[in-house]
DSSP file (Angstrom, degrees, kcal/mol; ACC not computed):
  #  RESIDUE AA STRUCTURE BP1 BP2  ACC     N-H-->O    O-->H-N    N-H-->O    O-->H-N    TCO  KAPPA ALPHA  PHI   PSI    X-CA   Y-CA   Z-CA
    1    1 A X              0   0    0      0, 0.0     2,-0.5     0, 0.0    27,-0.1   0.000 360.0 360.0 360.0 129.3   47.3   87.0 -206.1
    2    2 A X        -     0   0    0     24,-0.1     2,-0.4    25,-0.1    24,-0.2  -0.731 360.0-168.0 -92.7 133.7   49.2   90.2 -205.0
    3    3 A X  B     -A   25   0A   0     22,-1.4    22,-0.8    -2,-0.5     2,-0.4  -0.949   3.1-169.9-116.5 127.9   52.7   90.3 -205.0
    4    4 A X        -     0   0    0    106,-0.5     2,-0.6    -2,-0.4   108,-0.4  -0.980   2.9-168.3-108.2 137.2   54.8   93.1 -203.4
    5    5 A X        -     0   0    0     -2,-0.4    18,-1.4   106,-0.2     2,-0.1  -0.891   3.7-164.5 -94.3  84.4   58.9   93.8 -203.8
    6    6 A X        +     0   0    0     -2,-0.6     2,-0.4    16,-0.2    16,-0.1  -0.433  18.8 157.2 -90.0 158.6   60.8   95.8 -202.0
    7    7 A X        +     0   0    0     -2,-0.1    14,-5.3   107,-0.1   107,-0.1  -0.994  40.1  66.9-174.6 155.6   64.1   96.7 -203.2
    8    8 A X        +     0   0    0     -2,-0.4    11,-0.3     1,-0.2    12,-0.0   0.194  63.5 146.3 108.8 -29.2   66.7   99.7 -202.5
    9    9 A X        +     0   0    0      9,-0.1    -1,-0.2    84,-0.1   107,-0.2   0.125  22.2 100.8 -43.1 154.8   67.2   98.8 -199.3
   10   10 A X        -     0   0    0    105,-0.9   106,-0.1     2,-0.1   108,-0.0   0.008  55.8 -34.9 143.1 141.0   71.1   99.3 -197.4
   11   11 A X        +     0   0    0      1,-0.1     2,-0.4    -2,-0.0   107,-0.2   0.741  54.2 153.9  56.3 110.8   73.9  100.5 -195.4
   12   12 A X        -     0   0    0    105,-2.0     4,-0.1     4,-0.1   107,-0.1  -0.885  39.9-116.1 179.0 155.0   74.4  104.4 -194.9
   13   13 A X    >   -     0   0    0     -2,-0.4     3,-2.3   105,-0.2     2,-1.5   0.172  47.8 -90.2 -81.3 176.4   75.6  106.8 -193.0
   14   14 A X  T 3  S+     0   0    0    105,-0.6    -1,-0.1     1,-0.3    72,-0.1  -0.636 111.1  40.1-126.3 142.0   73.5  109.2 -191.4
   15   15 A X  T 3  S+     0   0    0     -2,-1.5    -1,-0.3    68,-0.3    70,-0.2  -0.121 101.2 122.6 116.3   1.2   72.6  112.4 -193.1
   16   16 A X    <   -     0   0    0     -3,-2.3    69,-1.2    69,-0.3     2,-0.3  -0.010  60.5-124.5 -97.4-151.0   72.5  110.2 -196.1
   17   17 A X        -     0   0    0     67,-0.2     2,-0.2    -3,-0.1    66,-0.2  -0.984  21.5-177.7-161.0 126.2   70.2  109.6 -198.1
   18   18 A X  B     -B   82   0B   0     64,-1.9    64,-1.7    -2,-0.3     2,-0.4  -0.920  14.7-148.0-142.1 165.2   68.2  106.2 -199.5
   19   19 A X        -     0   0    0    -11,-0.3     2,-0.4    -2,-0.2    62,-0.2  -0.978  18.1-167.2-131.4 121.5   65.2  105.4 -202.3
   20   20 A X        -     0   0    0     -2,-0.4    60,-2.0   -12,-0.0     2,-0.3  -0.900   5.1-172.7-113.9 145.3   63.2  102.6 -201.4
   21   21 A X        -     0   0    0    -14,-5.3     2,-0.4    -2,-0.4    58,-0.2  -0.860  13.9-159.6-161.9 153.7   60.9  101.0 -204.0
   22   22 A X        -     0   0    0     -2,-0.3    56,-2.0   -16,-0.1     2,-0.7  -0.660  13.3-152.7-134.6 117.5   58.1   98.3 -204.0
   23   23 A X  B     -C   77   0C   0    -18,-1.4    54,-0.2    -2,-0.4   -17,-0.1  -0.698  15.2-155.8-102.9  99.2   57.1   96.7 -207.1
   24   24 A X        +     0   0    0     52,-1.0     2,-0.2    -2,-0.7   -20,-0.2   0.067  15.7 176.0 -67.9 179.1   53.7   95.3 -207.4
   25   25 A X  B     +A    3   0A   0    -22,-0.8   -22,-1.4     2,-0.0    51,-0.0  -0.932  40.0  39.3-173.5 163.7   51.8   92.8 -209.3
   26   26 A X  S    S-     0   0    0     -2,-0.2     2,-0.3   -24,-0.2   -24,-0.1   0.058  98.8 -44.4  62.7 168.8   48.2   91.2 -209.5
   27   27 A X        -     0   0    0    -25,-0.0     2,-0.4     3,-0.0   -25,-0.1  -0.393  57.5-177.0 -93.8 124.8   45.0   92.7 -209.3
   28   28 A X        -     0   0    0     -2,-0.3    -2,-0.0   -27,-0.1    -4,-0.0  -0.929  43.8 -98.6-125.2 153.6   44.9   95.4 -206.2
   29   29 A X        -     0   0    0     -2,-0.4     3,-0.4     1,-0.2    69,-0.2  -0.381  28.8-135.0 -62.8 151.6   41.2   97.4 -205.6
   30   30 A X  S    S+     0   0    0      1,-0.1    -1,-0.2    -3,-0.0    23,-0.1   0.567 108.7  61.7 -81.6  -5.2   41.9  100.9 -207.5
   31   31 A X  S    S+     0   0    0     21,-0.1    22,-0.2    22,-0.0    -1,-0.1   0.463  87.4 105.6 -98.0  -1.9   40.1  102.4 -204.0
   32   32 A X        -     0   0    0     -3,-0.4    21,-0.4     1,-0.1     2,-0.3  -0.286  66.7-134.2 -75.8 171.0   43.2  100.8 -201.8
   33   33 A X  E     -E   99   0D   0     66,-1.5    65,-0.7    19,-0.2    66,-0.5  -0.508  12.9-136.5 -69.0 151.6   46.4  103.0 -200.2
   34   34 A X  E     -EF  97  51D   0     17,-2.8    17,-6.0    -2,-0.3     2,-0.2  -0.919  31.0-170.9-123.3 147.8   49.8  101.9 -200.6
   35   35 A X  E     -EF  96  50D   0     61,-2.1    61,-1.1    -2,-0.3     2,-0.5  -0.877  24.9-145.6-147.2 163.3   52.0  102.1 -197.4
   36   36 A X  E     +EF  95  49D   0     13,-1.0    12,-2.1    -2,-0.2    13,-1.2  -0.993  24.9 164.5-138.7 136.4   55.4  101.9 -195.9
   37   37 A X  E     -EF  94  47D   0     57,-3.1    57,-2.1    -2,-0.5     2,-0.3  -0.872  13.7-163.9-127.4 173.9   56.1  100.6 -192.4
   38   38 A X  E     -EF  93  46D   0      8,-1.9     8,-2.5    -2,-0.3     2,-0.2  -0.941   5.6-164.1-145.4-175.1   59.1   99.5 -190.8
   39   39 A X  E     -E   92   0D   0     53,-1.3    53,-1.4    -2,-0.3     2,-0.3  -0.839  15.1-156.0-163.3 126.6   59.7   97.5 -187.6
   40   40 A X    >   -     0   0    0     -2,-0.2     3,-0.7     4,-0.2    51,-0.1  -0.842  44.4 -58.8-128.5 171.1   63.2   97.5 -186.0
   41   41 A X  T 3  S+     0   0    0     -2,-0.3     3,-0.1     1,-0.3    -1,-0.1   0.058 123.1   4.8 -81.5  97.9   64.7   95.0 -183.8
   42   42 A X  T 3  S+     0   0    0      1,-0.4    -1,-0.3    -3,-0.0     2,-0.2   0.939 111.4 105.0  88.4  24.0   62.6   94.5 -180.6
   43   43 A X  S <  S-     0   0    0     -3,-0.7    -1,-0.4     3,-0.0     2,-0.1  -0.896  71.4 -95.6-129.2 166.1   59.8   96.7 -181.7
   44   44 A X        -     0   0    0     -2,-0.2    -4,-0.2    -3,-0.1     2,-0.2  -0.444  52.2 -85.9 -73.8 144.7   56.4   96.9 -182.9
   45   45 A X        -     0   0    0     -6,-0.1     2,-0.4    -2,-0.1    -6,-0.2  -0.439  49.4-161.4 -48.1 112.4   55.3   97.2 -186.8
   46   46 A X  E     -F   38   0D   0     -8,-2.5    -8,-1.9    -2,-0.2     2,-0.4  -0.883  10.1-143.1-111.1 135.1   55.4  101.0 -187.2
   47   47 A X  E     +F   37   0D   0     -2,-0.4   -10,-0.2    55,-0.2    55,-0.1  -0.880  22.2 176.7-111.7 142.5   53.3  102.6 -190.4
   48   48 A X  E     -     0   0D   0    -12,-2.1    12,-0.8    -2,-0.4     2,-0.2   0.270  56.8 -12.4-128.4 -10.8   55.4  105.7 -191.8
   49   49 A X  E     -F   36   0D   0    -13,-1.2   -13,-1.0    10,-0.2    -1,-0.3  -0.439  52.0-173.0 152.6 153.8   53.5  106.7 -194.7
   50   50 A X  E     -F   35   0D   0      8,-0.4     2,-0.5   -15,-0.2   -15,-0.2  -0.786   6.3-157.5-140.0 146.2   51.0  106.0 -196.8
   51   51 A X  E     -F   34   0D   0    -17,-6.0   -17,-2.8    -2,-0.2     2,-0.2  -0.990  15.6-132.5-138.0 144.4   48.9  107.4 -200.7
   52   52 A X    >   -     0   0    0      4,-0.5     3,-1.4    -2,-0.5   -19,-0.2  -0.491  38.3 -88.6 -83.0 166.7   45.9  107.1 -202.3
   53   53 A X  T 3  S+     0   0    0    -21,-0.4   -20,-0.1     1,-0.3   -21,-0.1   0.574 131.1  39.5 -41.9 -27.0   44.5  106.4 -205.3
   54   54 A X  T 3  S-     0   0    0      2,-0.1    -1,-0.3     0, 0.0    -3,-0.0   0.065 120.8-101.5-123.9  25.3   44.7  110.2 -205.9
   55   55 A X    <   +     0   0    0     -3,-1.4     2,-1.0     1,-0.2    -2,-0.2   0.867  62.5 159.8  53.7  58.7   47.9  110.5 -204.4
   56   56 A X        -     0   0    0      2,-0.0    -4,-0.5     0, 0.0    -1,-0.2  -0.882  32.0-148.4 -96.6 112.4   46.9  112.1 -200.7
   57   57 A X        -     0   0    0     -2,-1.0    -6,-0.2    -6,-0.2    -8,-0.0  -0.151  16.5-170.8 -62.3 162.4   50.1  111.4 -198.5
   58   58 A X        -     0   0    0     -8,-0.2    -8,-0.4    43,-0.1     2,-0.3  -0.470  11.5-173.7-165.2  84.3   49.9  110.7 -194.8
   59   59 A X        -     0   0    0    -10,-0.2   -10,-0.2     1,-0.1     2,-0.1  -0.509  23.2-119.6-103.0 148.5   53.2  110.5 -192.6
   60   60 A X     >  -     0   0    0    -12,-0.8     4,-1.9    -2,-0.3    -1,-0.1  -0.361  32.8-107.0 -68.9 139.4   54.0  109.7 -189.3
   61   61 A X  T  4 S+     0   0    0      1,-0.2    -1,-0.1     2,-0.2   -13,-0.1   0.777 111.7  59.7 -45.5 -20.5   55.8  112.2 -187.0
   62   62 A X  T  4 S+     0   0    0      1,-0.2    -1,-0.2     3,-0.0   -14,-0.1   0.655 114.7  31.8-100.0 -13.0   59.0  110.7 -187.0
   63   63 A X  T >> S+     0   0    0      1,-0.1     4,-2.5     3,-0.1     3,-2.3   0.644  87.8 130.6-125.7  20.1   59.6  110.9 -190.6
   64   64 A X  T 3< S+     0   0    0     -4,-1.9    -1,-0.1     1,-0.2     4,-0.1  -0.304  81.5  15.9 -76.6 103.2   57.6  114.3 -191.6
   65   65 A X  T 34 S+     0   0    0     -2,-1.6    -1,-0.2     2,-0.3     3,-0.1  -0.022 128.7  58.3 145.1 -20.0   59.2  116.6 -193.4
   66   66 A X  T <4 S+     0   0    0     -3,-2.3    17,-1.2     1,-0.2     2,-0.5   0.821  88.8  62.1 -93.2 -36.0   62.1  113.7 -194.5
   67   67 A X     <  -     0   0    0     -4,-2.5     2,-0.6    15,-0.2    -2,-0.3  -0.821  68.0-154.6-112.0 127.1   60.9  111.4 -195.8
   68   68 A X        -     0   0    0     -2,-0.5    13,-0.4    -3,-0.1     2,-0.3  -0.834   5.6-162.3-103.2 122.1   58.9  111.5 -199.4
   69   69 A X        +     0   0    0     -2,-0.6     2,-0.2    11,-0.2    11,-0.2  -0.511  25.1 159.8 -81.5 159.4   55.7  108.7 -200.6
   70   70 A X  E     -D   79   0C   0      9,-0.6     9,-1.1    -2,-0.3     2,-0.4  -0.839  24.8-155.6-179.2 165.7   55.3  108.9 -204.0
   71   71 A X  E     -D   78   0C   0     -2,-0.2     2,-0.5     7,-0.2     7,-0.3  -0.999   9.3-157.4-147.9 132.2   53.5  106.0 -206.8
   72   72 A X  E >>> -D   77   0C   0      5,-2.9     5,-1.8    -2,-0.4     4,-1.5  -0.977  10.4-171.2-116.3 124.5   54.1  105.6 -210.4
   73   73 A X  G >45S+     0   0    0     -2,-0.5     3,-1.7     1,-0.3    -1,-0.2   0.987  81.2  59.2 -81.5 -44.5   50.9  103.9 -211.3
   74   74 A X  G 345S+     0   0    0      1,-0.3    -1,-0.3     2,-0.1    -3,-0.0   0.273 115.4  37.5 -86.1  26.0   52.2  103.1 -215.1
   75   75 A X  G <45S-     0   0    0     -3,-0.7    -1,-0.3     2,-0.1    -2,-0.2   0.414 108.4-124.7-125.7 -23.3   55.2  101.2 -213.6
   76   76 A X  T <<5 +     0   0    0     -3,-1.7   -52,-1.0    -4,-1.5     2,-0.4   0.794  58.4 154.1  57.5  43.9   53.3   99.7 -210.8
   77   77 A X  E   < -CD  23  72C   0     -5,-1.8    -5,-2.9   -54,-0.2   -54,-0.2  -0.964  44.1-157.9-125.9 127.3   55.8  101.2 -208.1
   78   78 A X  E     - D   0  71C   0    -56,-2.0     2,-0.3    -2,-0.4    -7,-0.2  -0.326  26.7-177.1 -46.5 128.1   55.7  102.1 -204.7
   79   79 A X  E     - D   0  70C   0     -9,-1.1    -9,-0.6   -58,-0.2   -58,-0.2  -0.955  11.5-174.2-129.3 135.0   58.6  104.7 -204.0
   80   80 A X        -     0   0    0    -60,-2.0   -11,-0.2    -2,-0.3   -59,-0.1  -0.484  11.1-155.8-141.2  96.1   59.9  106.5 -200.5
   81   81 A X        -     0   0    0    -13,-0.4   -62,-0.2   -62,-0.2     2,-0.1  -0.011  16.3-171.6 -10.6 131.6   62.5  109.0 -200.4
   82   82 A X  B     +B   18   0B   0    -64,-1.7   -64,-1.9   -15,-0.2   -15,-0.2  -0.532  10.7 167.9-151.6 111.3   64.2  109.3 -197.1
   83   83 A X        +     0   0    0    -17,-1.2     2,-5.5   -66,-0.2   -68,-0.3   0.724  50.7  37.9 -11.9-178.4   66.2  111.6 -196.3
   84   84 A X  S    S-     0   0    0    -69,-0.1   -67,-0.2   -70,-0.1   -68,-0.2   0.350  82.4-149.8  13.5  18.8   68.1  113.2 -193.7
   85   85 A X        -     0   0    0     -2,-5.5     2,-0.4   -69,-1.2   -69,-0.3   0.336  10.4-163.5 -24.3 129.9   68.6  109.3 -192.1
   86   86 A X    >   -     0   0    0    -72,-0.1     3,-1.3   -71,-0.1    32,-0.1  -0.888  31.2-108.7-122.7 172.1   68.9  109.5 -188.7
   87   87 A X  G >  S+     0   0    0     -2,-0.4     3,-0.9     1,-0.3    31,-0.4   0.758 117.3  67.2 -65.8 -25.0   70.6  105.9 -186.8
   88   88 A X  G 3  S+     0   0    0      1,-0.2    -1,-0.3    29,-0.1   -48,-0.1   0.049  81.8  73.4-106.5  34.7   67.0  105.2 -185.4
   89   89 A X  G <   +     0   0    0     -3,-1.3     2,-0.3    29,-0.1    -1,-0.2  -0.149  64.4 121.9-102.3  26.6   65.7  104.6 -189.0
   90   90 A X    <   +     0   0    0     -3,-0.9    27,-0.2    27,-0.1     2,-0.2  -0.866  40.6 108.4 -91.5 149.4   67.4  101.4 -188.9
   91   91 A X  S    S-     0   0    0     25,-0.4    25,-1.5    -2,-0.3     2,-0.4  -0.690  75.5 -88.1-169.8-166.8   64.5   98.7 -189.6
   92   92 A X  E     -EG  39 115D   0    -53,-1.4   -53,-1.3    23,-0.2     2,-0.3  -0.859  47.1-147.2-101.1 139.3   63.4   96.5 -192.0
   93   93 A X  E     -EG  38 114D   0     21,-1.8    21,-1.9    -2,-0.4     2,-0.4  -0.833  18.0-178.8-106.9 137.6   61.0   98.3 -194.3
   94   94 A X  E     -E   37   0D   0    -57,-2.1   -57,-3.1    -2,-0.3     2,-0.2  -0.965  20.6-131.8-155.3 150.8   58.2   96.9 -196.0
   95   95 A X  E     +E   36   0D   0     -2,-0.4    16,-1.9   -59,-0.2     2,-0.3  -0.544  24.1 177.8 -97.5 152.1   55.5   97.7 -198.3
   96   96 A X  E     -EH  35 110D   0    -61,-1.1   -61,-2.1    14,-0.2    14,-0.2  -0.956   4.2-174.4-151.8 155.4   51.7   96.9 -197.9
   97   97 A X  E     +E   34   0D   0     12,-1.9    11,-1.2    -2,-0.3    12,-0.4  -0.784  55.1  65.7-144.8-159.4   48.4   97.4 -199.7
   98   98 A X  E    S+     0   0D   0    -65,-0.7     2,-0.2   -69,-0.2   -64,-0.1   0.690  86.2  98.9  75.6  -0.3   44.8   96.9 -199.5
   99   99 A X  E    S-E   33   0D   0    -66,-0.5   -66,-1.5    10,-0.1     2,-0.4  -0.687  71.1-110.8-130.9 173.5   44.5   99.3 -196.5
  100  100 A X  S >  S-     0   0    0     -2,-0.2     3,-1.2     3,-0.2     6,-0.2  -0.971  71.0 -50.4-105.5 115.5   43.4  103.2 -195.4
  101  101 A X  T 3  S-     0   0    0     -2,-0.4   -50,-0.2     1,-0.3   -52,-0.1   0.037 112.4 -24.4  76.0-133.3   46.3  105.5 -194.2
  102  102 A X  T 3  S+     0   0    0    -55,-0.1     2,-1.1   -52,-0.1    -1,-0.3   0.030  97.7 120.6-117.5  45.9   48.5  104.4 -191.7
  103  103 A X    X>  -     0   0    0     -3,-1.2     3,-1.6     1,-0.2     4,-1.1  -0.684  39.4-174.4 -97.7  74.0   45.8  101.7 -190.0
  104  104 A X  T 34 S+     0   0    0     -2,-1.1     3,-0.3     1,-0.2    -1,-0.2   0.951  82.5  70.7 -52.0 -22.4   48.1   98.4 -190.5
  105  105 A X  T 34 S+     0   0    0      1,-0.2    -1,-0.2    -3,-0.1    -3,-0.0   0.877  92.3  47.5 -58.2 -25.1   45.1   96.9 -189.3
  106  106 A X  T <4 S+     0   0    0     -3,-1.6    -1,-0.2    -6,-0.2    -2,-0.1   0.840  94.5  98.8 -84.3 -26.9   43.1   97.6 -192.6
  107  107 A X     <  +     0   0    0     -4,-1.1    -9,-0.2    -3,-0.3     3,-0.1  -0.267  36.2 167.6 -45.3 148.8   46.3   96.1 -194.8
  108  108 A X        +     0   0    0    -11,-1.2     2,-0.4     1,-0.2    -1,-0.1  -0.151  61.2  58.3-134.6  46.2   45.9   92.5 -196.0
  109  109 A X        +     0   0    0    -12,-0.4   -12,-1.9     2,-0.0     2,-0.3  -0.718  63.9 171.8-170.8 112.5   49.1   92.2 -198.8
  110  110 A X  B     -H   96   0D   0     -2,-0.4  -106,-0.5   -14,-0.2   -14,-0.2  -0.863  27.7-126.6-114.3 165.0   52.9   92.9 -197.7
  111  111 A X        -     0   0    0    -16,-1.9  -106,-0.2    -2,-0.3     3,-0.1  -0.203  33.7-102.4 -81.8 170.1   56.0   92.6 -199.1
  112  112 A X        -     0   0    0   -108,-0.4  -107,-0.1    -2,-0.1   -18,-0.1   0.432  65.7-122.0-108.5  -1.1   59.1   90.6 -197.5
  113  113 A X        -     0   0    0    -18,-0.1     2,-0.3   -21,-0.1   -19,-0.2   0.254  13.3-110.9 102.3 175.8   60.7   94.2 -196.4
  114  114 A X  E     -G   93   0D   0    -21,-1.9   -21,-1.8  -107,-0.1     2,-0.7  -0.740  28.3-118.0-103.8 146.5   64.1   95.8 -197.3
  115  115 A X  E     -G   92   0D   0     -2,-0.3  -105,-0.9   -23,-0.3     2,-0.5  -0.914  31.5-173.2-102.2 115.7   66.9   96.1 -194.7
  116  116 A X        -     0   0    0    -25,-1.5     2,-1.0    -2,-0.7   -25,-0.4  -0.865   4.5-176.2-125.0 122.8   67.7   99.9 -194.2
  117  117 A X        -     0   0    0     -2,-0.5  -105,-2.0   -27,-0.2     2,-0.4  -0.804   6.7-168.3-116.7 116.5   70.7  100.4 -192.0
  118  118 A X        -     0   0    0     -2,-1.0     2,-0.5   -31,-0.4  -105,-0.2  -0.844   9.7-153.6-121.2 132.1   72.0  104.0 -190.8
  119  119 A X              0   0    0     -2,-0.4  -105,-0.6     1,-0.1  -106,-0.1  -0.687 360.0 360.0-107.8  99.7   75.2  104.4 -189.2
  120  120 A X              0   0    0     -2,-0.5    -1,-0.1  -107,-0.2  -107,-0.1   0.449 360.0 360.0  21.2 360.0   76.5  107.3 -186.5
């Protein structure tokens, strides 16, 4: 059974600056992605970036050039930088595996998300 964790989430102003990061567990295909999505209040599940197995990144427009993926395989952790926070990166964040790129469709394993809230 795969287990995901998110953690790091919370409260900052915006220009700031957050680390979010997703500890896994159980047996995950070595061919899957790890991802980050978020969904904020009275929107749809948004995918924001995604690695491979060989660490090729894939970011959405709204966070490229802020926001950093990254994986420490010998920790079994999920990481994303973000950056520059602008107020309309408040969501709940959550991590997923099992999937290709930024396809939520292809995910089958999430996490219970993070709350990141940036304020004006």
């Amino acid at each position: 059974q795969v287990q995901l964790v998110e953690s790091g989430g919370g409260s900052v102003q915006a220009g700031g600056s957050l680390t979010l990061s997703c500890l896994s567990s159980g047996y995950i295909d070595n061919g899957a992605h790890m991802a980050w999505y978020r969904q904020a209040p009275g929107k749809g599940r948004e995918g924001i970036a995604a690695i491979s197995p060989d660490s090729v990144r894939f970011y959405a427009r709204s966070v490229q050039g802020r926001f950093i993926i990254s994986q420490d395989n010998a920790k079994n952790t999920l990481y994303l930088r973000m950056n520059s926070l602008k107020p309309e990166d408040t969501a709940m964040y959550y991590c997923a595996t099992g999937g290709f790129g930024l396809d939520s469709k292809t995910y089958n394993y999430w996490g219970q998300g993070t709350q990141v809230t940036v304020s004006s």
